[in-house]
C-alpha positions as CSV (number, residue, x, y, z in Angstrom):
1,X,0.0,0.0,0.0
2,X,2.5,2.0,0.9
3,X,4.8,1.8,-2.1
4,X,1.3,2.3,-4.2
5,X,1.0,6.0,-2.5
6,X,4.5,6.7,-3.2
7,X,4.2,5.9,-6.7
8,X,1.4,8.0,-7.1
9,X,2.9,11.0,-5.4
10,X,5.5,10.9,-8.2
11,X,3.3,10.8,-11.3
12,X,1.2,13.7,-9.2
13,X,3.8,15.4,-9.2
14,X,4.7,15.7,-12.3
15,X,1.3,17.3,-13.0
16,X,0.3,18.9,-9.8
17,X,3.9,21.1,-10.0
18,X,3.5,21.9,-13.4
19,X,2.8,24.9,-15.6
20,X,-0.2,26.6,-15.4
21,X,-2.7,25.5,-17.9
22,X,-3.5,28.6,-20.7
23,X,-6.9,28.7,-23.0
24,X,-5.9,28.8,-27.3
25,X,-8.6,31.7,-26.9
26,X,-6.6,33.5,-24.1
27,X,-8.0,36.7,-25.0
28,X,-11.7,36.0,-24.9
29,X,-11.2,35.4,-21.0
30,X,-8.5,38.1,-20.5
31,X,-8.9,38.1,-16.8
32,X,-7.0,35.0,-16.5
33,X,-4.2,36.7,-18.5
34,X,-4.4,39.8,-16.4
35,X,-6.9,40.8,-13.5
36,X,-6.6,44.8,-14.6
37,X,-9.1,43.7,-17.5
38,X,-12.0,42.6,-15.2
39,X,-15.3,44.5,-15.4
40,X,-14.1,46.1,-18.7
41,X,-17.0,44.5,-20.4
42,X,-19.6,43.4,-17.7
43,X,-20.9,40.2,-18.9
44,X,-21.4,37.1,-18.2
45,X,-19.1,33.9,-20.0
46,X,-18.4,30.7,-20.0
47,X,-15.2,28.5,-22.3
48,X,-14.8,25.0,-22.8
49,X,-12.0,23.4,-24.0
50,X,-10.7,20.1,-25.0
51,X,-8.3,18.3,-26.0
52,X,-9.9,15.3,-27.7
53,X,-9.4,13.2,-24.6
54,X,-10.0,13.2,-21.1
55,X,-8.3,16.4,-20.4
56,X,-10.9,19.5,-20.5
57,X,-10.8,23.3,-19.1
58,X,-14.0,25.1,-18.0
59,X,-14.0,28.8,-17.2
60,X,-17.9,30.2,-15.7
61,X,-17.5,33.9,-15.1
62,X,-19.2,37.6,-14.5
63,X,-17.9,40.5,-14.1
64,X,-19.6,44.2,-13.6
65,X,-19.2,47.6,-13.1
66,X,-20.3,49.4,-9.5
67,X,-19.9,52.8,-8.6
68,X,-16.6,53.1,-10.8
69,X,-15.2,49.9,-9.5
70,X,-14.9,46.9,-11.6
71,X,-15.6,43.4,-10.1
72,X,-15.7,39.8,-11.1
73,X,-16.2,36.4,-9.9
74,X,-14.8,33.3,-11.7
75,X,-15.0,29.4,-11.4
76,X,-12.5,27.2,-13.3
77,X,-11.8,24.1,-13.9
78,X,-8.8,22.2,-15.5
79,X,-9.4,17.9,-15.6
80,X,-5.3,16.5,-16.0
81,X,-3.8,13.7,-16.5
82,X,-6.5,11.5,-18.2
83,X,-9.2,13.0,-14.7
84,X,-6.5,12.0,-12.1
85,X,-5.9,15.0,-11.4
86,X,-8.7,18.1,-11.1
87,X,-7.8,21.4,-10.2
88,X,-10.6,24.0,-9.2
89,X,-10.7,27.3,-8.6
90,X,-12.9,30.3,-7.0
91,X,-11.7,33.4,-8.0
92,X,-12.5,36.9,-7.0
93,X,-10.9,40.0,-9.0
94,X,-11.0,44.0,-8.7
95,X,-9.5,46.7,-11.0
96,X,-9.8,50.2,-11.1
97,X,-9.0,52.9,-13.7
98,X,-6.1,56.4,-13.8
99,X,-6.9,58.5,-16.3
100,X,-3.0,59.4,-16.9
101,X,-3.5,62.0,-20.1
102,X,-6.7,62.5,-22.5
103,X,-5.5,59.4,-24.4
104,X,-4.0,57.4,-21.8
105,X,-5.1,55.1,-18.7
106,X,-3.9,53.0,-16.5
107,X,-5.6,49.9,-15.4
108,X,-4.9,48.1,-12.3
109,X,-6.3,44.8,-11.0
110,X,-5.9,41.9,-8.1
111,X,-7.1,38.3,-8.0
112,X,-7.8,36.3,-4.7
113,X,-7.9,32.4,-5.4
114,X,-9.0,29.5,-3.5
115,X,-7.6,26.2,-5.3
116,X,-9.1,22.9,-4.8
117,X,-6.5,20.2,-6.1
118,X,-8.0,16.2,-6.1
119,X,-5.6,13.4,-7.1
120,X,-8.3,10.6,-7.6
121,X,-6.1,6.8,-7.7
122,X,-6.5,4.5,-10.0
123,X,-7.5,2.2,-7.7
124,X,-11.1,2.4,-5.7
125,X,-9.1,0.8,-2.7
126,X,-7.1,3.9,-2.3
127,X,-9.0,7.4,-1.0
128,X,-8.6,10.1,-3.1
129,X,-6.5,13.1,-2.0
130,X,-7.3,16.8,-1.9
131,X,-5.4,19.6,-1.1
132,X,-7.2,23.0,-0.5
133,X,-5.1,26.6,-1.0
134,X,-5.1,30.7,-1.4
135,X,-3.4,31.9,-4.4
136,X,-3.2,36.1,-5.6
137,X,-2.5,37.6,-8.7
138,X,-1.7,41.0,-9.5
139,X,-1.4,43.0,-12.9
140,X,-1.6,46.5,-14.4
141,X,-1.9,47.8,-18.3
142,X,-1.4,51.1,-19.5
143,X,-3.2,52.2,-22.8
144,X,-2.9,54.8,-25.2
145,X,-5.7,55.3,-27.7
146,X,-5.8,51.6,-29.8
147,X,-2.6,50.9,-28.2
148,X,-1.7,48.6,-25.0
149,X,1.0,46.7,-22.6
150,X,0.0,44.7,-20.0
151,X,2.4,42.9,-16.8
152,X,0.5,40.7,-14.6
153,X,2.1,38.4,-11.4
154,X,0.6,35.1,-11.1
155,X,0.8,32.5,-8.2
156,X,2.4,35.8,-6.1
157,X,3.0,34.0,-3.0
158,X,4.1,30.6,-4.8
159,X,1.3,28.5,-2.4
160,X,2.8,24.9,-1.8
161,X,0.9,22.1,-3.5
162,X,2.2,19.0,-2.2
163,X,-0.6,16.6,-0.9
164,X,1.7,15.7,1.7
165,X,2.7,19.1,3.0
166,X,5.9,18.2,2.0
167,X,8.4,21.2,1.0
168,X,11.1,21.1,-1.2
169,X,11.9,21.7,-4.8
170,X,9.0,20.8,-6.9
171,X,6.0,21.2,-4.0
172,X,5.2,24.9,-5.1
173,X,3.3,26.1,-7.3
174,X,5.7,28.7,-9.4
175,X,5.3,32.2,-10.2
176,X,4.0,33.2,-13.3
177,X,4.6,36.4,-15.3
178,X,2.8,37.1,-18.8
179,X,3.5,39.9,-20.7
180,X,0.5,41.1,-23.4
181,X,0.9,43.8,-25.9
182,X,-1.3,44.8,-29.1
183,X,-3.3,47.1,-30.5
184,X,-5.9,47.9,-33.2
185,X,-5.5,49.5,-36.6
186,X,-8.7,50.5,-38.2
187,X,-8.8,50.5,-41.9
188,X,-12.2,52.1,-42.3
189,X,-15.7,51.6,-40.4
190,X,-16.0,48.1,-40.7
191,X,-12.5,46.5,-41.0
192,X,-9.8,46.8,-38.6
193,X,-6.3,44.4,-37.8
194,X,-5.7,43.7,-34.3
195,X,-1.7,42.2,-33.9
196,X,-1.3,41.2,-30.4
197,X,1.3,39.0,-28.5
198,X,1.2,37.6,-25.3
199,X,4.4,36.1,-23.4
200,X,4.5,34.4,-20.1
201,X,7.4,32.3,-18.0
202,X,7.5,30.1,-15.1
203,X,10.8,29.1,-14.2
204,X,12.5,27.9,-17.2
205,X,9.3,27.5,-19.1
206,X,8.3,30.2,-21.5
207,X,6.1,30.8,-23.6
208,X,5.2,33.0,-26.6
209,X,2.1,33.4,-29.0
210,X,2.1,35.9,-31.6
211,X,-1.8,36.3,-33.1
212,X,-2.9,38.6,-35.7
213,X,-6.6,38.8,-35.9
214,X,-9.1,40.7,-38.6
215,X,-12.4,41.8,-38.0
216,X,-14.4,42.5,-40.7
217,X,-18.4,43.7,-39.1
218,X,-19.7,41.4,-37.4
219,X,-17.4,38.5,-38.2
220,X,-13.7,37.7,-36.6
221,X,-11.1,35.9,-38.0
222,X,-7.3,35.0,-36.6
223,X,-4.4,33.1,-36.6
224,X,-1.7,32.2,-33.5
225,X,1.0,29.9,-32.9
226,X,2.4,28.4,-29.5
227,X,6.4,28.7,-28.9
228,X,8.2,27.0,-26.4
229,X,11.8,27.5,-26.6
230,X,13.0,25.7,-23.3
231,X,10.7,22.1,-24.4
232,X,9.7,20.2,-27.3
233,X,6.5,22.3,-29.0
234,X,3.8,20.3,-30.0
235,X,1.5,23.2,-31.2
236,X,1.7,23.7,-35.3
237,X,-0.7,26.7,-34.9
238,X,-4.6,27.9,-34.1
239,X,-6.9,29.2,-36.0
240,X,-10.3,31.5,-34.8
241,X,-12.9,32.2,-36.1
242,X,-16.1,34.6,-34.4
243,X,-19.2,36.3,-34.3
244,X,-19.8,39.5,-32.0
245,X,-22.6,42.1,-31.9
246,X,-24.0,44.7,-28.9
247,X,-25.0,41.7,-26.7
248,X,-23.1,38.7,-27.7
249,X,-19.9,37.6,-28.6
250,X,-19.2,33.5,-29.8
251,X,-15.6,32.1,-30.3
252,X,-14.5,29.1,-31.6
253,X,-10.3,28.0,-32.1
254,X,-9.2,24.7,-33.1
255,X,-5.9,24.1,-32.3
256,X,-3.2,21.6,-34.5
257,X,-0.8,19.7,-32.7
258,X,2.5,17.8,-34.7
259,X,1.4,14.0,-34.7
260,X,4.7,12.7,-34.4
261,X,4.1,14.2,-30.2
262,X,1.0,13.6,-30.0
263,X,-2.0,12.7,-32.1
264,X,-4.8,14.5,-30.3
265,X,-5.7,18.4,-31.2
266,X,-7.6,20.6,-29.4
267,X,-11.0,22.8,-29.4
268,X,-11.8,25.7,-27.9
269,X,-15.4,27.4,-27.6
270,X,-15.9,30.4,-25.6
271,X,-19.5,32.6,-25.1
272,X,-19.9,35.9,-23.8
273,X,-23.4,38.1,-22.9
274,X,-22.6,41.6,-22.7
275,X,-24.7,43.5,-19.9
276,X,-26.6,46.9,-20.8
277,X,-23.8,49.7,-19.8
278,X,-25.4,53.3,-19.6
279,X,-22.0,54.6,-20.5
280,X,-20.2,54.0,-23.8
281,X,-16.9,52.4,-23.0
282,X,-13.5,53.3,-24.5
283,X,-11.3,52.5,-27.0
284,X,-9.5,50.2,-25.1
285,X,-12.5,48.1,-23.7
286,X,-13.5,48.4,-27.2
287,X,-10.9,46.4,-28.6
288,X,-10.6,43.8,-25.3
289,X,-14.0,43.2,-26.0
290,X,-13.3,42.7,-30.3
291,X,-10.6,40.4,-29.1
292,X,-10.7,36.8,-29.7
């Protein structure tokens, strides 16, 4: 029995201690990306996302605007290693505006995170394990007119994950820093390119993905591509497609993966409802809200 629990501790570990798991539609739930853009749009979403076997993200949020202060509450869920592993979360954020100059802001927001992590064993004889902890985020953009750069902090206290409450290299769960630039360049009323790229690291992983998106109306269309320079990258590249008016916005991105890695690709289906606002919003939670 006892050599069965230290087995399974290893191959937890592995997955427990890893990186943090990121959407192929990062930007159509932005406030995992950064906690400065919650409340920009209040709305209510929900993403999905799979990658053709047992290993699924689910993302329920809403976010809202209240006397000038944006707030938002989120429930996630990430199903690893085949459903051995599930990882939950509760998550509350706030952000507030600056107005810096006539053209430029500056966005602020924080995260508070309660994590739920269940290692279920393969066999019934052995009682699942479940570790509960607090995590916080922090992150700030500035904008100018179409333009913006974002720095967020994830994982800010580096909570320790082991189901043992063991410490040691390995048992926490590493800070995470993304990066997220891009802007919008309108070619007339009804078509505009939006070029974006979002960067993040934990410890010697990092990751980039370059996206350049067109909206034509109604209708989105985009292109990104995963690249991991520290580990073998298995993503060829994503494509989007969308539909957005005043009230709703629908996503969908199917991502390739190289088959000689691994033969199983992944979808990704994300749905927003955009609340009545009484105030027009600006440029830049014009374009987080075009974003796919």
């Amino acid at each position: 029995m006892k050599t069965k629990y230290i087995i399974l501790f290893l191959l937890v570990s592995v997955k427990s201690f890893a990186q943090d798991p990121i959407f192929i539609l990062p930007n159509a739930q932005s406030e995992l990306l950064n906690p400065a853009t919650t409340g920009l749009n209040p709305k209510v979403s929900i993403q999905y996302q799979n990658q053709d076997r047992p290993e699924e993200q689910v993302f329920l949020g809403a976010d809202f605007n209240y006397k000038k202060q944006r707030l938002g509450i989120y429930l996630y869920n990430d199903n690893q290693g085949y459903g051995r592993l599930i990882k939950q979360s509760v998550m509350a954020n706030y952000a507030k505006d600056f107005q810096i100059s006539e053209h430029t802001q500056l966005h602020i927001g924080a995260s508070a995170q309660l994590l739920k992590n269940t290692a279920t064993m393969i066999s019934s004889s052995i009682p699942s394990l479940t570790r509960y902890l607090p995590n916080f985020s922090i992150g700030g953009i500035l904008t100018h007119k179409n333009v913006y750069i974002g720095l967020a902090s994830h994982n800010i206290f580096e909570p320790n994950e082991s189901f043992y409450h063991s410490t040691g290299p390995g048992t926490n769960l590493p800070r995470r820093w993304t990066v997220n630039i891009g802007g919008r360049i309108k070619l007339n009323n009804k078509l505009s390119i939006i070029p974006s790229i979002i960067y993040q690291k934990q410890q010697q992983f990092e990751m980039l993905l370059p996206a350049l998106q067109i909206n034509c109306g109604p209708v989105m269309l985009g292109a990104s591509k995963f690249f991991t320079p520290n580990v073998t990258n298995i993503n060829v590249a994503n494509i989007y497609l969308g539909y957005i008016n005043n009230r709703i916005k629908i996503s969908y991105a199917y991502g390739w993966t190289n088959p000689q890695i691994i033969s199983s690709n992944t979808h990704c289906i994300s749905l927003n409802y955009f609340f009545k606002q009484k105030n027009k919003g600006n440029n830049f939670s014009e374009l987080m809200r075009s974003l796919l």
